[in-house]
C-alpha positions in Angstrom: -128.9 10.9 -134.1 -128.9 11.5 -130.5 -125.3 12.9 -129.3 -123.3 13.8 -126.4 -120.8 16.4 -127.6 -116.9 16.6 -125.9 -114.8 19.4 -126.2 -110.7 19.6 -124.9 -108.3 22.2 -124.9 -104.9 21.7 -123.9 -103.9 24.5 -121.2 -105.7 26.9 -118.8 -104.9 30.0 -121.4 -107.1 28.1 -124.2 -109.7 27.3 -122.1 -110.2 30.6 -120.1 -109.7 32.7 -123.6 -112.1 30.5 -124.9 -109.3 30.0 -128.5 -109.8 26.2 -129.7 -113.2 25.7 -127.8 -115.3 27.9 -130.2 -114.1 26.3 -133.4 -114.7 22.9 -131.7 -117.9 24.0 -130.8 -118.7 25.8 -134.5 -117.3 22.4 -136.0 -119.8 20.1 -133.9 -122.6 22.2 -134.0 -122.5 22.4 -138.0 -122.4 18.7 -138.0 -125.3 18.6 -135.3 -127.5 20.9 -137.5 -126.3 18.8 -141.2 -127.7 15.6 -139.2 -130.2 17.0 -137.5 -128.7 15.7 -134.1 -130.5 15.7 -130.7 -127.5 16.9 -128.0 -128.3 14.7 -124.8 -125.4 16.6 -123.4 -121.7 18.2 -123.2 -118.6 18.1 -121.8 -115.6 20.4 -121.8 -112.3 19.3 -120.6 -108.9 21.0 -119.8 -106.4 17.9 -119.8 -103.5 17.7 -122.3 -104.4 14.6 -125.3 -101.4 12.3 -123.6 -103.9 11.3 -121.1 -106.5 8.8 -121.7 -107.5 9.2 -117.8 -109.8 12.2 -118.5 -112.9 12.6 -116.1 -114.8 14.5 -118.0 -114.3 12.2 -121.4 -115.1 9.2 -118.8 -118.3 11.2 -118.1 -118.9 12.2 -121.5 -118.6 8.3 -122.5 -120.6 6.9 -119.8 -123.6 9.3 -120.1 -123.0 8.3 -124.1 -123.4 4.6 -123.1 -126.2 4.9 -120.6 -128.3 6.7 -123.5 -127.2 4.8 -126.5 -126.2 8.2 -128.1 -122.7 9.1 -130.1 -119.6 10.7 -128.8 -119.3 13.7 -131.0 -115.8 15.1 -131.3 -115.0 18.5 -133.5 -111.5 16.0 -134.4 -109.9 12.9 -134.0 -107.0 14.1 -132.1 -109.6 15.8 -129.6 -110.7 12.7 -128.1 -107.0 10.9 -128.3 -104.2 10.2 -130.5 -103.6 6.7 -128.3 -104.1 4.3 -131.2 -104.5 1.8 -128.0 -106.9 3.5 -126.5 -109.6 4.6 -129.8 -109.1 0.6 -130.4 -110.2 0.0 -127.1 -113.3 1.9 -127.3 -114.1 0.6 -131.1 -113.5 -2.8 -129.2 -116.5 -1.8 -126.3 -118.6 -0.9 -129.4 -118.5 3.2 -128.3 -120.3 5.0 -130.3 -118.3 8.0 -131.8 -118.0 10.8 -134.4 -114.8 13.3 -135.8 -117.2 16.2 -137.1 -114.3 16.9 -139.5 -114.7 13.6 -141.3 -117.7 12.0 -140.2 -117.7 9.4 -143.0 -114.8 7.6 -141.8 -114.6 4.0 -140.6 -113.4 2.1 -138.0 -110.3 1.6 -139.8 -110.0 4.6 -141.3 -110.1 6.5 -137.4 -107.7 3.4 -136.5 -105.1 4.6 -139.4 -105.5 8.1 -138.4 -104.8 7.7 -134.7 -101.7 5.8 -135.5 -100.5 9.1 -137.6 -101.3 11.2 -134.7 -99.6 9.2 -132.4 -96.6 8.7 -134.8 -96.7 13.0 -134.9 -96.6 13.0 -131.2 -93.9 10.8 -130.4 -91.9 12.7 -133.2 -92.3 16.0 -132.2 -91.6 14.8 -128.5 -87.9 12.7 -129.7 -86.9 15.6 -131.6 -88.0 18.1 -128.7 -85.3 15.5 -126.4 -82.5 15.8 -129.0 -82.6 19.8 -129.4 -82.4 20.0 -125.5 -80.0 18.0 -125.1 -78.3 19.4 -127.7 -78.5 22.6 -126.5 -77.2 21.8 -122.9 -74.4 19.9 -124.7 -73.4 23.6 -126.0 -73.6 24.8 -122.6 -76.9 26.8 -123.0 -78.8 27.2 -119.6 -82.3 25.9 -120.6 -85.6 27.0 -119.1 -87.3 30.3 -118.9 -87.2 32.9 -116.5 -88.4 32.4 -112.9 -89.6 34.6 -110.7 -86.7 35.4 -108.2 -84.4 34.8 -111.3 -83.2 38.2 -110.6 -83.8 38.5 -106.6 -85.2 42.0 -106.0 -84.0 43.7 -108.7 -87.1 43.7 -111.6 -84.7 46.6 -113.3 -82.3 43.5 -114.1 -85.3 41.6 -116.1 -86.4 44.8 -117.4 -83.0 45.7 -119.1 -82.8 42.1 -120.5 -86.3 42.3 -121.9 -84.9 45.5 -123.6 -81.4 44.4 -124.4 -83.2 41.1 -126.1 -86.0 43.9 -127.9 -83.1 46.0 -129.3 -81.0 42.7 -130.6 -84.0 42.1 -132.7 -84.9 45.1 -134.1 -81.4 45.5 -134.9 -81.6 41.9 -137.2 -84.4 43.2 -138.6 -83.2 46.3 -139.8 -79.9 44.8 -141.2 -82.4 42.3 -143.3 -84.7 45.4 -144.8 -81.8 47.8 -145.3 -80.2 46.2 -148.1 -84.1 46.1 -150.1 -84.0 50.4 -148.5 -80.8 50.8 -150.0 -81.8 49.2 -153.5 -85.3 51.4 -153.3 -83.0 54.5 -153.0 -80.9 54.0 -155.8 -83.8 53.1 -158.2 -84.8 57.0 -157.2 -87.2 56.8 -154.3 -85.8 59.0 -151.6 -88.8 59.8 -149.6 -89.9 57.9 -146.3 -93.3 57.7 -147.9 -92.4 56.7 -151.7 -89.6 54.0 -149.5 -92.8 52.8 -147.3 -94.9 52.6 -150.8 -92.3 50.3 -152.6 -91.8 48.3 -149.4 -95.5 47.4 -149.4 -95.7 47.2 -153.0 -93.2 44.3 -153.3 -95.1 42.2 -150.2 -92.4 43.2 -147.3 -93.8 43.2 -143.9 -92.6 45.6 -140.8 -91.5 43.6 -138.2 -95.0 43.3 -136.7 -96.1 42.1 -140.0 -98.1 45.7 -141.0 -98.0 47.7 -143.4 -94.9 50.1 -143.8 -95.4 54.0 -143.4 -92.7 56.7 -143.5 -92.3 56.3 -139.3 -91.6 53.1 -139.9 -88.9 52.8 -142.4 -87.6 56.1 -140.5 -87.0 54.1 -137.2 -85.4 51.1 -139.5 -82.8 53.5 -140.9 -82.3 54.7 -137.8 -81.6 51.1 -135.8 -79.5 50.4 -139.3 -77.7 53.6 -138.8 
């Protein structure tokens, strides 16, 4: 099978750090090496799945059609979740492959684009209706922009820190009542505390491993 092989990531963080392209690229080159595939070529895009007018995919599918080779996509939802447009290409007779279920049919890639899309225009309604819920409750939405504090980087700085001690704080009043319960079974130590912590599968707030340090600075944020 002779194959042109197409890649997408979403954002310009996945694509620089290289996350979501190197299990594409693991996925399609296991497939490659299972069929014994001859690449022709490969295209990498950064373009969100919500648009169809990608022009590396338009190269990736032309270069596929000049050569009478197969799209090869690591999943479905890399090439589109536009049940219009996969239907389309089925319809031009495009060649093309999910490596992560390369048995399916025409029909069976039709169904699962319609999931996909049904997923994305969920997630997107109930996005709407928490936002707009959340300015109905008066809540200033959006992030912090730079300016948002004129000259005065201190200001962000003490919010970041106000915001860090807020959560330490909830996450202290969570553990303390398991602390509490360890001390009156007998265990007064930091360490023999840190050792029944980890013993019963509770996380620090990083999600590591507990030592005496760090069920000292909980009691002390508790405290």
């Amino acid at each position: 099978m002779r194959t042109i092989n197409y890649y997408r990531v979403s954002t310009a963080k996945q694509g620089k750090s290289g996350l979501g392209l190197e299990a594409q690229r693991a996925a399609i080159e296991a497939f490659c090496a299972s069929r014994g595939c001859e690449p022709l070529g490969e295209y990498t895009e950064q373009e969100s799945g919500k648009r169809d007018g990608r022009p590396e995919l338009a190269k990736a599918l032309h270069h596929a059609k000049v050569t009478g080779a197969t799209l090869v996509i690591a999943k479905l939802d890399r090439l589109s979740r536009n049940v219009a447009f996969l239907a389309a290409l089925q319809e031009a007779g495009t060649r093309f492959v999910a490596a992560d279920m390369p048995e399916a049919n025409q029909l069976t890639l039709h169904i699962m684009a319609a999931m996909a899309q049904h997923e994305r225009e969920a997630i997107s309604d109930r996005t709407k209706k928490a936002l707009a819920a959340a300015k109905a409750r008066g809540t200033k939405l959006g992030g912090l922009r730079a300016g948002a504090f004129g000259n005065k980087p201190e200001a962000g700085r003490k919010l970041a820190a106000v915001a860090i001690k807020a959560k330490s704080k909830a996450f202290a009043a969570d553990v303390m009542p398991v602390i509490e319960a360890i001390r009156a079974e007998g265990h007064s130590s930091l360490r023999a505390i840190a050792a029944e912590l980890n013993s019963r599968g509770i996380m620090t707030a990083r999600g590591g491993k507990w030592g005496p340090q760090a069920v000292s600075d909980v009691i002390r944020v508790a405290g």
